[in-house]
BATI-139955 format. One record per atom (N, C-alpha, C): x, y, z. Coordinates in steps of 0.05 Angstrom, whole numbers, plus 32768, in hexadecimal, padded with zeros to 4 digits. Atoms other than C-alpha are relative to their C-alpha. Last residue first. Layout:
XYZ...
REM end
This chain:
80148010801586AB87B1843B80047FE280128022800A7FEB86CC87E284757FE67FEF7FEF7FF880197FE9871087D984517FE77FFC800D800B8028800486EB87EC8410800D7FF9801F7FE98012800A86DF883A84287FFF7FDF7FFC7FEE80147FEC869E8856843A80177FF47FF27FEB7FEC7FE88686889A841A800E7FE8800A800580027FEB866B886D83DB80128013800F80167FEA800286798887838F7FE67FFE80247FF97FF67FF686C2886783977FE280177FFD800A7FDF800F86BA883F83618002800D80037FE87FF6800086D9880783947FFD80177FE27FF67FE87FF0868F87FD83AA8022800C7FF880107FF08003867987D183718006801E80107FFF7FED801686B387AB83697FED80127FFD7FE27FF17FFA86B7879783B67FFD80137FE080007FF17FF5866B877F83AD801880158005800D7FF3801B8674875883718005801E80127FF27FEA800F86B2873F83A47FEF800C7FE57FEE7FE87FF5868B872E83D9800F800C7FED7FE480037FF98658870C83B8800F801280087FE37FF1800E8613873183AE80117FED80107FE77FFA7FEF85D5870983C7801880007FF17FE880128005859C87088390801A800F80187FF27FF57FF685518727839D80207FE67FF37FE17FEF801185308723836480147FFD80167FF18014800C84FC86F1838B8011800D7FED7FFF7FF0801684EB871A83C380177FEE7FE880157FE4800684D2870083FE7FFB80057FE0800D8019800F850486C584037FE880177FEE7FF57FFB80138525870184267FF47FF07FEA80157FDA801684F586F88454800A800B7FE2801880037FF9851186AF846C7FF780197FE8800180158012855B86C0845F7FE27FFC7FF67FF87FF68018855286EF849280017FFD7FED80257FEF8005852F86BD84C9800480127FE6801980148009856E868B84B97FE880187FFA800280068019859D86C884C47FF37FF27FED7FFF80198006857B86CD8504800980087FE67FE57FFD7FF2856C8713852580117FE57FF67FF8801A80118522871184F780247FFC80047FE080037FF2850E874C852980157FF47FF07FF980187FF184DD876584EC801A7FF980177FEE80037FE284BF879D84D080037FE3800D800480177FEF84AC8797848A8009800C801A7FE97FFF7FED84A487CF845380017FEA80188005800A7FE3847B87CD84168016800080077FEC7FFF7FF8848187E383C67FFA7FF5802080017FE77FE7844A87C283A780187FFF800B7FF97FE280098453879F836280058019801780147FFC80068426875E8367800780247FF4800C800A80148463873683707FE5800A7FF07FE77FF780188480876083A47FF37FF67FE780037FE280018436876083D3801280037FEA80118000800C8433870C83CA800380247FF67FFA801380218476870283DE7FED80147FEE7FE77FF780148477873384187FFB7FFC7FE87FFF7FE18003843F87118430800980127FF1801780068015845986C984287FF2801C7FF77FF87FF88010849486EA84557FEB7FFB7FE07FFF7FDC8010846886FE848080167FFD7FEC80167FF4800A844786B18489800880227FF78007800580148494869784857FE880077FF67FFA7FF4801484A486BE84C17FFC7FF07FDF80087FDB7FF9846B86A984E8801380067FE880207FFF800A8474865A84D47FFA801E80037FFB8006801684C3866184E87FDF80007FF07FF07FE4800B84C0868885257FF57FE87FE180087FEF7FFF84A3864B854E8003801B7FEB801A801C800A84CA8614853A7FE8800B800680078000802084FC864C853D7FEC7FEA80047FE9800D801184ED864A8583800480027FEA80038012801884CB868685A780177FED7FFB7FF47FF8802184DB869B85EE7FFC7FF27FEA7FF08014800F84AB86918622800780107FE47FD780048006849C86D1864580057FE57FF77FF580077FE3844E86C38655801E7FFE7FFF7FFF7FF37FED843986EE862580087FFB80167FF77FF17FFC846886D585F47FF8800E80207FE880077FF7844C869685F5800E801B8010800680067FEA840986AB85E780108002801680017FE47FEE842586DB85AF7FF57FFB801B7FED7FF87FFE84378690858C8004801880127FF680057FEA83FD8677859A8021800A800780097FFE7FE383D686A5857E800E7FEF80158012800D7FF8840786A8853E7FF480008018800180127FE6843086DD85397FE77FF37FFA8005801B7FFB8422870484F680027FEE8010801D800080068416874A850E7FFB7FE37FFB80047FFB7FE6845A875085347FDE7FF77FF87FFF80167FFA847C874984F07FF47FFB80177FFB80017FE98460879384DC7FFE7FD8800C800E80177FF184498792849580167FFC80197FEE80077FED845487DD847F7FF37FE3800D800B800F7FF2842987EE843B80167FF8801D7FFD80268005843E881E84137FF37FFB80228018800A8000843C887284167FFB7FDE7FF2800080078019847D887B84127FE67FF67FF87FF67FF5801C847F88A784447FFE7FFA7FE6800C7FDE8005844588968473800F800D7FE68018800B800A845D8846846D7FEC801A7FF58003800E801684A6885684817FEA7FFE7FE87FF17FE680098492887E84BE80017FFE7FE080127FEE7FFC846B884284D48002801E7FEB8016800D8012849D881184C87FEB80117FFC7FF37FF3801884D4884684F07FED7FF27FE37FFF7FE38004849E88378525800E80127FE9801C7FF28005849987F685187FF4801F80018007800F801C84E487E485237FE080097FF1800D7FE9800F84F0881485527FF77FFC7FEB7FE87FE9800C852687F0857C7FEF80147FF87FFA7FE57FF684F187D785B7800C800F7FE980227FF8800384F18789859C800E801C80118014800F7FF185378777857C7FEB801380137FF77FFB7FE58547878A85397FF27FF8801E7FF880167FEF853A878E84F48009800B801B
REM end
């Protein structure tokens, strides 16, 4: 994640050599009009965003479900857009704060709980 320049596709790249998997680069699904927009500097709306990131997270879907490991790059700067991808993967389950507090107070992390 992150916004455009960080390195997102490039560390996707990197990613894709090592673990030898697939890297789907969010930049690939844009719709044509959507990368129209862009070129002429208009900024996307979600009303825009939302059909793009739901085609890579369909993606995603299809690749986890079939067994393949894969990597994504995406800005997805939006808790909404995050949510979205995450949809991705249907094991996934969001930890509560305190499964999460009991997990790290084990003490087999370098970070302490105040920084939880």
């Amino acid at each position: 994640m992150g916004v455009s320049g960080a390195g997102k596709s490039t560390i996707g790249n990197m990613l894709e050599e090592t673990l030898a998997c697939a890297c789907l680069d969010a930049n690939d699904f844009h719709s044509l009009s959507n990368r129209e927009k862009m070129q002429h500097g208009i900024a996307l709306s979600d009303e825009d965003r939302i059909p793009w990131l739901e085609n890579l997270q369909e993606s995603l879907r299809e690749r986890l479900l079939n067994g393949e490991t894969v990597v994504s790059t995406c800005s997805s700067l939006k808790k909404q857009y995050r949510e979205i991808l995450r949809g991705s993967d249907l094991d996934y389950k969001q930890e509560s704060y305190s499964s999460c507090k009991k997990r790290a107070s084990k003490g087999e992390y370098f970070m302490p709980l105040t920084l939880l």
